[in-house]
C-alpha positions as CSV (number, residue, x, y, z in Angstrom):
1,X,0.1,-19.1,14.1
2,X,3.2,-21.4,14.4
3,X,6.2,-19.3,12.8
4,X,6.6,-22.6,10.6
5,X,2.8,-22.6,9.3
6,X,3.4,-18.9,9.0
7,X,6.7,-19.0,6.8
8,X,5.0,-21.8,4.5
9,X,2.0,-19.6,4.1
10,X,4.1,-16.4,3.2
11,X,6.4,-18.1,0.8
12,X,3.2,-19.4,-1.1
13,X,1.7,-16.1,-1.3
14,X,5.0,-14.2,-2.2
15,X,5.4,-16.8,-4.9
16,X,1.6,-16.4,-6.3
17,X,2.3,-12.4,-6.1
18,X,5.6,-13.1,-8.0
19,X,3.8,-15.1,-10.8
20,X,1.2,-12.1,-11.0
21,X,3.9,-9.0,-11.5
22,X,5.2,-11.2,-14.1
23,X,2.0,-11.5,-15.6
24,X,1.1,-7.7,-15.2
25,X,4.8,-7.1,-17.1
26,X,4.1,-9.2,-20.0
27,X,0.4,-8.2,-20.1
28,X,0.9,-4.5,-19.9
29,X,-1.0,-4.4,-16.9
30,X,-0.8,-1.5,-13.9
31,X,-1.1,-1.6,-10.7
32,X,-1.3,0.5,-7.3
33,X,-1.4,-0.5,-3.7
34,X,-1.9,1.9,-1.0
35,X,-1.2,1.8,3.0
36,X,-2.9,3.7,5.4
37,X,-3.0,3.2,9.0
38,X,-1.8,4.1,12.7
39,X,1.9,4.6,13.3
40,X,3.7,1.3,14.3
41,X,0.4,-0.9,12.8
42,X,3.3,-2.3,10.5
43,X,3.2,-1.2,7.1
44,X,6.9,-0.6,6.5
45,X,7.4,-4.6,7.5
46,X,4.3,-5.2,5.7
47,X,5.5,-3.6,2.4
48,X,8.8,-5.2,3.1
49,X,7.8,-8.6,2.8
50,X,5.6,-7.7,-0.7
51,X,8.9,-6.1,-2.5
52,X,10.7,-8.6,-1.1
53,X,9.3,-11.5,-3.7
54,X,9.3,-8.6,-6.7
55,X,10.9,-7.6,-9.6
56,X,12.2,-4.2,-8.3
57,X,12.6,-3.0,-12.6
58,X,8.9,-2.9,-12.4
59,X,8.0,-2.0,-9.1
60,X,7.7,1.7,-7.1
61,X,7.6,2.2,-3.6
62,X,6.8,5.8,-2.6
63,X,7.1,6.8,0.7
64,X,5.1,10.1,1.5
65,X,5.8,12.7,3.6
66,X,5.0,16.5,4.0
67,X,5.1,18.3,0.7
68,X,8.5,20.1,-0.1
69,X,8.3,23.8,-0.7
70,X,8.0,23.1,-3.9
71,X,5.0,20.5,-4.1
72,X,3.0,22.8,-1.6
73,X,2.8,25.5,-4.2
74,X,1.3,23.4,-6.6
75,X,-2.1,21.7,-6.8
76,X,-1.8,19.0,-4.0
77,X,-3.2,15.9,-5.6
78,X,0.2,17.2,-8.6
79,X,2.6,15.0,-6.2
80,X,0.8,12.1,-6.4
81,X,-0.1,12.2,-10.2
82,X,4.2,12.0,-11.1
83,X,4.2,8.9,-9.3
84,X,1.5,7.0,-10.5
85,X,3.2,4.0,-12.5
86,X,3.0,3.2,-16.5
87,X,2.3,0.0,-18.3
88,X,3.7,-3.2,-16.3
89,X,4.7,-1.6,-13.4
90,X,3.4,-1.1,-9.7
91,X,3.2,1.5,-7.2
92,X,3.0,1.3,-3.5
93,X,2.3,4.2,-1.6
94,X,3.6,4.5,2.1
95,X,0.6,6.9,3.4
96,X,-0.7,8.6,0.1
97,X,-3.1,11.8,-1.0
98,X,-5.7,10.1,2.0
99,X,-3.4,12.2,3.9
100,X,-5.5,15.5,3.1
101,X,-8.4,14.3,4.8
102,X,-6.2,12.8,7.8
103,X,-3.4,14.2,9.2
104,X,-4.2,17.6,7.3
105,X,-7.6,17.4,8.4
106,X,-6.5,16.5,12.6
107,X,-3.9,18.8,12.1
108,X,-5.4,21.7,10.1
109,X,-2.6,22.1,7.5
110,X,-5.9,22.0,5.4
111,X,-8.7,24.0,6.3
112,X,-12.5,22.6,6.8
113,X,-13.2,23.4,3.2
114,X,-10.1,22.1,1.5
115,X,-10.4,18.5,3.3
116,X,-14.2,18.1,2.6
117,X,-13.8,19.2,-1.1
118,X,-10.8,16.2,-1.1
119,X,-13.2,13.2,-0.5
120,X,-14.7,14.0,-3.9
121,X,-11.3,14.9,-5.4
122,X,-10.0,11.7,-3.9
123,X,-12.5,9.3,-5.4
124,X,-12.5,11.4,-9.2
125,X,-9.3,10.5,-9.2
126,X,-9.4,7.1,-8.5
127,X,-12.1,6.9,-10.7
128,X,-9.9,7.9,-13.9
129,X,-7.5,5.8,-12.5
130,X,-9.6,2.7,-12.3
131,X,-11.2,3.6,-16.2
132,X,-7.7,3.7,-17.6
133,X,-7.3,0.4,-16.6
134,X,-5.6,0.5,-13.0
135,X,-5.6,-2.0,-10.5
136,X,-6.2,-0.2,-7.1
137,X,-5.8,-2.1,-3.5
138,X,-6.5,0.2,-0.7
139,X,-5.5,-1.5,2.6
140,X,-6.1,0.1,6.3
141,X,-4.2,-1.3,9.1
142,X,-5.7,-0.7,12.1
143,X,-4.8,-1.8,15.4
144,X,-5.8,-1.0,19.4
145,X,-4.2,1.4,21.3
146,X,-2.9,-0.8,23.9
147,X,-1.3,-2.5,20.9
148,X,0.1,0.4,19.2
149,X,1.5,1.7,23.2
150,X,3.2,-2.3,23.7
151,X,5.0,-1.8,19.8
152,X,6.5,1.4,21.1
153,X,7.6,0.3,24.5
154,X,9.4,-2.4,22.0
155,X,11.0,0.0,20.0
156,X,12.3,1.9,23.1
157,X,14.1,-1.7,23.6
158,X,15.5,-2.1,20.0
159,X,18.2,0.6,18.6
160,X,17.6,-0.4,15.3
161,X,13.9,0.6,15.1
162,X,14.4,3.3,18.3
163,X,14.9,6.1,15.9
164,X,11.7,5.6,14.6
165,X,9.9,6.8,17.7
166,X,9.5,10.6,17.4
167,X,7.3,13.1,19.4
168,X,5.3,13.6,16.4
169,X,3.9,9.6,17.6
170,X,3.4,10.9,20.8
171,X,1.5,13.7,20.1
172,X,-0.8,11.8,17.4
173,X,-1.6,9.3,20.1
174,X,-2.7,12.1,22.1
175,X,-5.6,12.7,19.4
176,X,-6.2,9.1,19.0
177,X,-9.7,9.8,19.1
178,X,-9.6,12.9,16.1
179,X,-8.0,10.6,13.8
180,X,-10.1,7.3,14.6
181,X,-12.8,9.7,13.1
182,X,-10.7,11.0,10.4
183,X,-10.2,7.4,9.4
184,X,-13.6,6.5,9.7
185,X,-14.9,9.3,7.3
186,X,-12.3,8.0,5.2
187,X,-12.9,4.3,4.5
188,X,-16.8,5.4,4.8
189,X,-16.6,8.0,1.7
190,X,-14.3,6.9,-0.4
191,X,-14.5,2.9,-0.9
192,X,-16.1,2.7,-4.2
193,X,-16.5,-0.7,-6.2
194,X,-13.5,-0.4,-7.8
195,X,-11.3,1.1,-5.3
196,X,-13.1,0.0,-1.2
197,X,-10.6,-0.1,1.4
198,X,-10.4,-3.2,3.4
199,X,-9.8,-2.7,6.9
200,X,-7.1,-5.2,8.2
201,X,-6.8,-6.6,12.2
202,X,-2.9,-6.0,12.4
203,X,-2.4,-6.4,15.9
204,X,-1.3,-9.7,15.0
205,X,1.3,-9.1,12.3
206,X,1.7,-12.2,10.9
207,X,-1.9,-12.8,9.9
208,X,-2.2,-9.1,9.0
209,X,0.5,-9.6,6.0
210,X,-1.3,-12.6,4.9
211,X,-4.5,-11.0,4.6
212,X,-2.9,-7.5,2.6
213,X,-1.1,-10.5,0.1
214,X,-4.4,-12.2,-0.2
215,X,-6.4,-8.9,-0.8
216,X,-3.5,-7.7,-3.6
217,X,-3.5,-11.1,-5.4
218,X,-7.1,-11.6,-5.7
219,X,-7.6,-7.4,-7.0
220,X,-4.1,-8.4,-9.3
221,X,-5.7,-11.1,-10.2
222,X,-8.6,-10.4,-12.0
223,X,-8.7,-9.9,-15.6
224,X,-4.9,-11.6,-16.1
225,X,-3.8,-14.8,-17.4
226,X,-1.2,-15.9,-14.3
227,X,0.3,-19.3,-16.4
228,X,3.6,-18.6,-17.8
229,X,3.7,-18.5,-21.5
230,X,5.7,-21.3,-22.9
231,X,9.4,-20.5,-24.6
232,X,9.5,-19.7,-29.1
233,X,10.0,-23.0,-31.0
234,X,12.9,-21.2,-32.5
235,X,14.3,-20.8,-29.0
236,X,14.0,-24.2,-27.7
237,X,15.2,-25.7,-30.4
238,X,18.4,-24.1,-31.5
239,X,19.2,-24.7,-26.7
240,X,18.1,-28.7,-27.7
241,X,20.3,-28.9,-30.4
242,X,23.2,-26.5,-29.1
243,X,26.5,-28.0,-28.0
């Protein structure tokens, strides 16, 4: 895509997603996006550009990591519960509790039992979730190897996004095969009607941020009146007659 035909089809789609959050705000409505995905697939730039256009009052990003000492003593879905958002507001998680039956899984900080008990746990959850009224877009960015290997030779080149290479990247590529299954199991057990994951090419990232706007305007979508409301009588006009 041109990068001009690719900025005019961003800007329409941040300003369709803007008109939505105000919609969801004056509606009451909630809403929760979640990224999943190999390293460097682009999430960060991908989440970037959706925050960008948004009214950060009512919006959450959550970037998850390993649990702190704290979180690991308690029930591990407890972590993700605190941040789920209230009325008007949205939520989007940076990796999320699909980590049980992914890195815990490849990496055994969960044992077999634990992570094949969490694909039920997962989906109850999201379940509620949906029946209390919540807007759920699960997105998985996927990309090739020789892609993901040509992003981190790039990185190498940039000192702004160098730190970002760590050995843990190394080492996951190493087991590229473990998690490709991982993520498989994933998007196979756990993409109900209300909550599917839709698997997104990003190893173009232009056209892979389209496509995650496109797939959280249309879920946003649903259900809401989008048109602004016009202003009180009373309002417009004591500003027609104001000096």
């Amino acid at each position: 895509m041109e990068r001009g035909d690719y900025k005019k089809a961003l800007n329409e789609r941040q300003e369709r997603l803007n008109l939505v959050q105000q919609a969801m705000v004056r509606q009451g409505k909630r809403g929760i996006i979640v990224f999943e995905g190999w390293d460097a697939a682009g999430k960060g730039s991908t989440i970037r550009r959706i925050a960008w256009c948004l009214d950060p009052r009512t919006l959450h990003v959550w970037q998850i990591s390993a649990p702190t000492s704290t979180e690991i003593n308690d029930h591990w879905l407890r972590r993700f519960w605190t941040r789920i958002p209230s009325r008007g507001e949205i939520a989007i998680f940076d990796r999320s509790w699909y980590g049980r039956v992914l890195v815990e899984r490849v990496e055994e900080f969960a044992t077999e039992e634990e992570w094949n008990r969490a694909y039920r746990e997962i989906n109850e959850f999201e379940s509620s979730l949906a029946q209390e009224g919540y807007h759920i877009v699960k997105l998985f960015l996927n990309i090739s190897r020789e892609t993901q290997l040509h992003r981190f030779k790039q990185r190498l080149e940039v000192p702004t996004k160098r730190w970002k290479l760590t050995p843990d990247d190394i080492r996951n590529r190493s087991r590229w095969d473990e998690y490709e299954n991982a993520y498989s199991k994933m998007i196979e057990t756990c993409s109900p009607d209300f909550a599917p994951w839709h698997k997104i090419n990003a190893n173009s990232k232009k056209d892979a941020r389209l496509a995650c706007l496109d797939h959280i305007i249309a879920r946003f979508s649903e259900g809401l009146d989008i048109d602004p409301p016009d202003v009180d009588p009373l309002v417009r006009g004591y500003l027609k007659d104001a000096d």
